[in-house]
C-alpha positions as CSV (number, residue, x, y, z in Angstrom):
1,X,104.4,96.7,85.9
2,X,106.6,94.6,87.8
3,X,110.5,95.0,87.7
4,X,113.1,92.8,89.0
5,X,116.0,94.6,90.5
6,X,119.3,93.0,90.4
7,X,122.5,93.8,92.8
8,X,125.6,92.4,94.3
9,X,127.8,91.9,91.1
10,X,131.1,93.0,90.0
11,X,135.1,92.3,89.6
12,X,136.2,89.5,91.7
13,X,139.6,87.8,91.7
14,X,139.5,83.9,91.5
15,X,138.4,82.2,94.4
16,X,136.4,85.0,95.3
17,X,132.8,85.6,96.3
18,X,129.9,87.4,95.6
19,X,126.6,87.5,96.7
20,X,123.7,88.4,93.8
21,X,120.5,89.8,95.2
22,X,116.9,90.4,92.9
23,X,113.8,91.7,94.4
24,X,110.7,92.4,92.6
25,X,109.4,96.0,92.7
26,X,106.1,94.7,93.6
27,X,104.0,91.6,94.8
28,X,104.0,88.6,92.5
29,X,101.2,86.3,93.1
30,X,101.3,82.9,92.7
31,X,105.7,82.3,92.4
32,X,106.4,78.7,91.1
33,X,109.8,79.5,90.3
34,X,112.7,81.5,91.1
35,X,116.2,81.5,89.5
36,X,119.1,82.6,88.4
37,X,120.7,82.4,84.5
38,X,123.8,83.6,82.8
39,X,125.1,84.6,79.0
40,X,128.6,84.8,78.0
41,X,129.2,86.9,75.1
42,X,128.3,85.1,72.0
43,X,126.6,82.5,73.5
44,X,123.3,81.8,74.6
45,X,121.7,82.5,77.7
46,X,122.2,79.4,80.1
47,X,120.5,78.5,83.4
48,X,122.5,78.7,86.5
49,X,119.9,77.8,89.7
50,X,116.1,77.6,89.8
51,X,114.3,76.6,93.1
52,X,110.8,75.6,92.6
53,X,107.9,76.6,95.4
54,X,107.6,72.9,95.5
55,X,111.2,72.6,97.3
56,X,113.4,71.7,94.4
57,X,116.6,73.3,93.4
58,X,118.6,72.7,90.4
59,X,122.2,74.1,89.7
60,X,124.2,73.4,86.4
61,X,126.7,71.0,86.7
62,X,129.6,73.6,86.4
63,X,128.5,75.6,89.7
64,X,127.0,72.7,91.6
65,X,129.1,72.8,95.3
66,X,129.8,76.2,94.6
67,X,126.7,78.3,94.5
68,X,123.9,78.5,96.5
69,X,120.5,79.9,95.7
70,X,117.9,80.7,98.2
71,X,114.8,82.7,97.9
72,X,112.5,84.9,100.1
73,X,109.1,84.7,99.5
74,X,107.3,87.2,101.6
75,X,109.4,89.8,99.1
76,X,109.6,87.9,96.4
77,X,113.6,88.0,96.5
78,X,116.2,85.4,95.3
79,X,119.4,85.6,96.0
80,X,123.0,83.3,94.6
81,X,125.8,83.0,96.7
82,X,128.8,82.3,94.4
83,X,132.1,81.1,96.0
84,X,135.6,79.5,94.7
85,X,134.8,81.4,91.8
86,X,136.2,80.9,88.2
87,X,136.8,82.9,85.5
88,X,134.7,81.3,83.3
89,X,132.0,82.2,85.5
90,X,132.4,85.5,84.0
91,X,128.9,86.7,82.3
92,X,125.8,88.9,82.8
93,X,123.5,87.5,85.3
94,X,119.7,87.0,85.0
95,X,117.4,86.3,87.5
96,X,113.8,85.0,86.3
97,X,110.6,84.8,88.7
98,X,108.1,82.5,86.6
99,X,104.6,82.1,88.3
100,X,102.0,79.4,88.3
101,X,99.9,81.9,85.8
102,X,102.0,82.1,82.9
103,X,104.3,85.5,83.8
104,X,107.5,85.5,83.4
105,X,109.5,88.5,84.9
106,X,113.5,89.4,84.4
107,X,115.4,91.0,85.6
108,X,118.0,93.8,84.1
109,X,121.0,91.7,83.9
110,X,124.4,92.5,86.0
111,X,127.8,91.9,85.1
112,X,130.1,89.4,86.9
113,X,133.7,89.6,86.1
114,X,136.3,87.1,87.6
115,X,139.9,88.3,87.2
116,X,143.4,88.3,88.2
């Protein structure tokens, strides 16, 4: 079974960065998309950044010039470079690797915390 592994999270103060990493514990064939989501507490989960093996990226209009995603295919990584960052970004963060079969694989969640 395939596990994502998620690291690079933690307490930041605003304005800060942080750089979130995920690699799969083994080969996933067939990635169509790789990406990144978040959940507040009491809320639902929400998407952050997707790229698509088709070239597309998508970011949610509240981190859009502020986060980056990029992705490594030969080890089936994806990573999120988050800068100027807010507390409101503050949430557990998911990453997701979806492939053109039907699998869905996510990862184990890791806190972000921006604070003074």
């Amino acid at each position: 079974q395939v596990q994502l592994v998620e690291s690079g999270g933690g307490l930041v103060q605003p304005g800060g960065s942080l750089r979130l990493s995920c690699l799969a514990s083994g080969s996933i064939s067939g990635i169509y998309m790789m990406g990144w989501y978040r959940q507040i507490t009491g809320k639902q989960r929400e998407l952050v950044a997707i790229s698509t093996s088709a070239g597309t990226t998508t970011y949610a209009a509240s981190v859009k010039g502020r986060f980056t995603i990029s992705r490594d295919n030969a080890k089936s990584g994806v990573y999120l470079q988050m800068n100027s960052l807010k507390p409101e970004d503050t949430a557990v963060y998911y990453c997701k690797i979806q492939s053109s079969y039907g699998l869905e694989f996510w990862g184990q969640g890791t806190q972000v915390t921006v604070s003074s």
